[in-house]
VEXDREN-2710 file (C-alpha; in Angstrom, 1 decimal):
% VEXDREN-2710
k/r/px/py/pz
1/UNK/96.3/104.7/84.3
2/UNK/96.4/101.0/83.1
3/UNK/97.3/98.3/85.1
4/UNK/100.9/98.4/84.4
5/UNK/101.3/102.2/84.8
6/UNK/100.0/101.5/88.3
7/UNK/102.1/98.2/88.6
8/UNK/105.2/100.5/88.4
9/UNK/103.8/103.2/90.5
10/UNK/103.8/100.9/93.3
11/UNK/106.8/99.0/93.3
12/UNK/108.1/102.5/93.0
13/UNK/106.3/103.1/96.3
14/UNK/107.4/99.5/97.7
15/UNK/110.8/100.0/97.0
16/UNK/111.2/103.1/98.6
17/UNK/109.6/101.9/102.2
18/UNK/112.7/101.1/104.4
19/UNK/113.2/97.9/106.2
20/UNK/111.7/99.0/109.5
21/UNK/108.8/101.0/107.9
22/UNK/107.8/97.0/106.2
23/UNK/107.9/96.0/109.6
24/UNK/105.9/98.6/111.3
25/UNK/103.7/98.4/108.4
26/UNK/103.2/95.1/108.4
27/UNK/102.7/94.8/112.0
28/UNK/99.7/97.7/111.8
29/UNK/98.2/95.3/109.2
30/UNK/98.0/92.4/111.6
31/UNK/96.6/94.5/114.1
32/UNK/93.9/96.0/111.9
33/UNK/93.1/92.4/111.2
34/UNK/92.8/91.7/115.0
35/UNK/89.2/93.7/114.5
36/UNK/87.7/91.4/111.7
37/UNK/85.1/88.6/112.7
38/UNK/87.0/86.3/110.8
39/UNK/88.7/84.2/113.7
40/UNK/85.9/81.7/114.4
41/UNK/87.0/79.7/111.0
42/UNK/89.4/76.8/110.8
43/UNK/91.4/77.0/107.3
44/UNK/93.5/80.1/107.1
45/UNK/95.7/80.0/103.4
46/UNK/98.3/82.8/104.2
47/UNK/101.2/83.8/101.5
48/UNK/104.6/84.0/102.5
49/UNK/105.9/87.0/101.8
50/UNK/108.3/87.5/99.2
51/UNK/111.2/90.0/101.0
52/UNK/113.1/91.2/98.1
53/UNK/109.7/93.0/96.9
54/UNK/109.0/94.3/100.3
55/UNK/105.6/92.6/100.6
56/UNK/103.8/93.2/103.7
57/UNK/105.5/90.3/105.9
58/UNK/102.8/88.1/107.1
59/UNK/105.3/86.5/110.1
60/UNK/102.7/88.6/112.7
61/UNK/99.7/87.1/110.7
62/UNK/101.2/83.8/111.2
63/UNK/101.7/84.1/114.9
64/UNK/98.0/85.3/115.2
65/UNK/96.6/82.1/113.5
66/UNK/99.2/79.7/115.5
67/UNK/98.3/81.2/118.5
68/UNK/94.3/80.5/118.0
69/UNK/94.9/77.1/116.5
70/UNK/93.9/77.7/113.3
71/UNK/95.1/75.2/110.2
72/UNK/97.5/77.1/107.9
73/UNK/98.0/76.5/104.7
74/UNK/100.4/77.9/102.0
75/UNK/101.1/77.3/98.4
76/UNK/103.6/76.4/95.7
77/UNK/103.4/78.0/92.4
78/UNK/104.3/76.0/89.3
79/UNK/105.2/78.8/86.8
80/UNK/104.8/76.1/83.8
81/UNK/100.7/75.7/84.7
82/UNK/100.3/79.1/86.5
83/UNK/98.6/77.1/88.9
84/UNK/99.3/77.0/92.9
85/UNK/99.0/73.6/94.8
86/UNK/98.1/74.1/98.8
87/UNK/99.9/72.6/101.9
88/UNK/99.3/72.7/105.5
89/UNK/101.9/74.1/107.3
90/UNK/103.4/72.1/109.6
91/UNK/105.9/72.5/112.1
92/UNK/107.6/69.6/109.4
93/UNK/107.0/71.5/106.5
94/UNK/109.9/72.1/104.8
95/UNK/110.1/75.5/103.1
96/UNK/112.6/76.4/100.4
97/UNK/112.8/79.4/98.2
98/UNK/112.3/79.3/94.9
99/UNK/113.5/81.2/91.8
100/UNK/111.4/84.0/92.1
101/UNK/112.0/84.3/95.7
102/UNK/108.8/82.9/97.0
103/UNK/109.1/81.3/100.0
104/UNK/107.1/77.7/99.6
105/UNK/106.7/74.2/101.2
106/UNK/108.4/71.6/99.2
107/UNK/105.4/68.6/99.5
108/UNK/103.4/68.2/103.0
109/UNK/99.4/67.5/103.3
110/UNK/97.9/68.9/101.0
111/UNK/94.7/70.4/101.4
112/UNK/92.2/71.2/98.2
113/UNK/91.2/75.1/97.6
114/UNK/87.5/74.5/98.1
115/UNK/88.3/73.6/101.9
116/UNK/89.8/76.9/102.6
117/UNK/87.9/79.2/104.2
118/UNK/89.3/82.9/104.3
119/UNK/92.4/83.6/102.1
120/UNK/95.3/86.2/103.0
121/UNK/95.7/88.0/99.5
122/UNK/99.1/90.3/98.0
123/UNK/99.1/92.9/96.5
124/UNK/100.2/95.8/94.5
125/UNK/97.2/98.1/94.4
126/UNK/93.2/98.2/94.9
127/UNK/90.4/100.3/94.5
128/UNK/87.0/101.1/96.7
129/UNK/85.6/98.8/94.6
130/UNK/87.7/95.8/95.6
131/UNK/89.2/95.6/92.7
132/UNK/93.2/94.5/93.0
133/UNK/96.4/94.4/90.8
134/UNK/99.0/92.0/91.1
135/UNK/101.8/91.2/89.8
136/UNK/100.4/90.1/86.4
137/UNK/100.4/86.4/86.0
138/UNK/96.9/85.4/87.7
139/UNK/98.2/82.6/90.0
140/UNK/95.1/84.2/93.1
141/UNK/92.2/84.4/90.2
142/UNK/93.1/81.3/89.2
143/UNK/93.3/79.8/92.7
144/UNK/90.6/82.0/93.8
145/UNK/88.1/80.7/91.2
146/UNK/88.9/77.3/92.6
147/UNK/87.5/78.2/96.1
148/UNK/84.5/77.9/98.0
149/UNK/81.9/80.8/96.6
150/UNK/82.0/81.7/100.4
151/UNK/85.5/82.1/101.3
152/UNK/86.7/85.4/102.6
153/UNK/89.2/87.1/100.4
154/UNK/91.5/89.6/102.3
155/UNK/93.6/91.8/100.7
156/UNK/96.7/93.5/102.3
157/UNK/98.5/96.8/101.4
158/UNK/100.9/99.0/102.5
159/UNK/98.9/102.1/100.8
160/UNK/95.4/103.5/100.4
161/UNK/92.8/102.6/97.7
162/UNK/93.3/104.4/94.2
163/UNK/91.0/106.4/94.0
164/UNK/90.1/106.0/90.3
165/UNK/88.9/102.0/89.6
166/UNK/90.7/99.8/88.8
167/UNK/89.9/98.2/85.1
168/UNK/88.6/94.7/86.1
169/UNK/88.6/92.1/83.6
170/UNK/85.5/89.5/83.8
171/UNK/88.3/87.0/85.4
172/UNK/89.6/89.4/88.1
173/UNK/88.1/87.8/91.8
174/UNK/87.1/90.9/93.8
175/UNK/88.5/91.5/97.1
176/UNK/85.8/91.0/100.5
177/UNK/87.9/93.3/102.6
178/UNK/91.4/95.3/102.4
179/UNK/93.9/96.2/105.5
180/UNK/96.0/98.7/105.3
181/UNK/98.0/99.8/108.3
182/UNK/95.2/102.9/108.7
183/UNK/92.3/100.9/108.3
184/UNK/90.7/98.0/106.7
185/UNK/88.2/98.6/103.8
186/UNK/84.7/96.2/103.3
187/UNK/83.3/96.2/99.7
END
């Protein structure tokens, strides 16, 4: 399949998941996440999910790294650059939804993509290879290019690796790890 046969095949999947299925989904991933050794670190970038696409809702993600301290940050996405600017999230922060229904701070401290340490990744898709599809417009490789060559890149998905691979193109950013609510996969 390419990578928009497989696009559709999983928002087909997405959109059939009911509300409390998202959340008991969602709240599986966190706890697979619990058993990572990726806790010791102090700059945490998490999405926020976008609910109309029933992404995995990273709310339980968020209480984990509030309750060890860490420093959250979140992004903005400017649709005109395809590029995503980084705040920290404060208890200040305002956060307003934008056009495409992504939740984002409005301004804030921002924090530079080289000082972030493991980043929370969404998804539509990945393969045993660590190999991911989005949706499309390459706001993460871009961002993830930007990065430290050592941060942590975590994926999260409702479903199981394809089992074929994925068709990566040279500017496709591999994933370190990928939760699921079963289990979380190391490449």
């Amino acid at each position: 399949m390419t990578k928009n046969q497989i696009r559709k095949v999983y928002k087909a999947k997405r959109a059939a998941l009911s509300s409390q299925e998202v959340e008991e989904k969602s709240m599986a991933i966190a706890n697979q996440l619990l058993s990572l050794s990726v806790w010791d670190y102090q700059f945490y970038h998490l999405f926020l999910s976008i609910a109309s696409h029933k992404e995995v809702d990273t709310e339980f993600i968020l209480h984990i790294l509030s309750g060890k301290d860490k420093n959250i940050v979140v992004s903005k996405s400017d649709f005109k650059t395809l590029e995503m600017q980084h705040f920290l999230l404060t208890d200040s922060t305002p956060i307003k939804v934008n056009d495409w229904g992504i939740p984002e701070p409005q301004n804030g401290i921002e924090i530079q993509a080289q000082q972030l340490e493991i980043v929370f990744i969404p998804l539509l898709a990945f393969d045993l290879n660590g190999n991911r599809i989005g949706y499309g417009k390459g706001f993460y490789d871009r961002f993830l290019e930007n990065c430290s060559p050592n941060v942590i890149k975590i994926g999260l998905s409702f479903f199981e690796a394809e089992t074929q691979a994925i068709q990566a193109s040279p500017l496709d950013v591999p994933l370190d790890y990928c939760v699921t609510p079963e289990k979380v996969h190391k490449f």
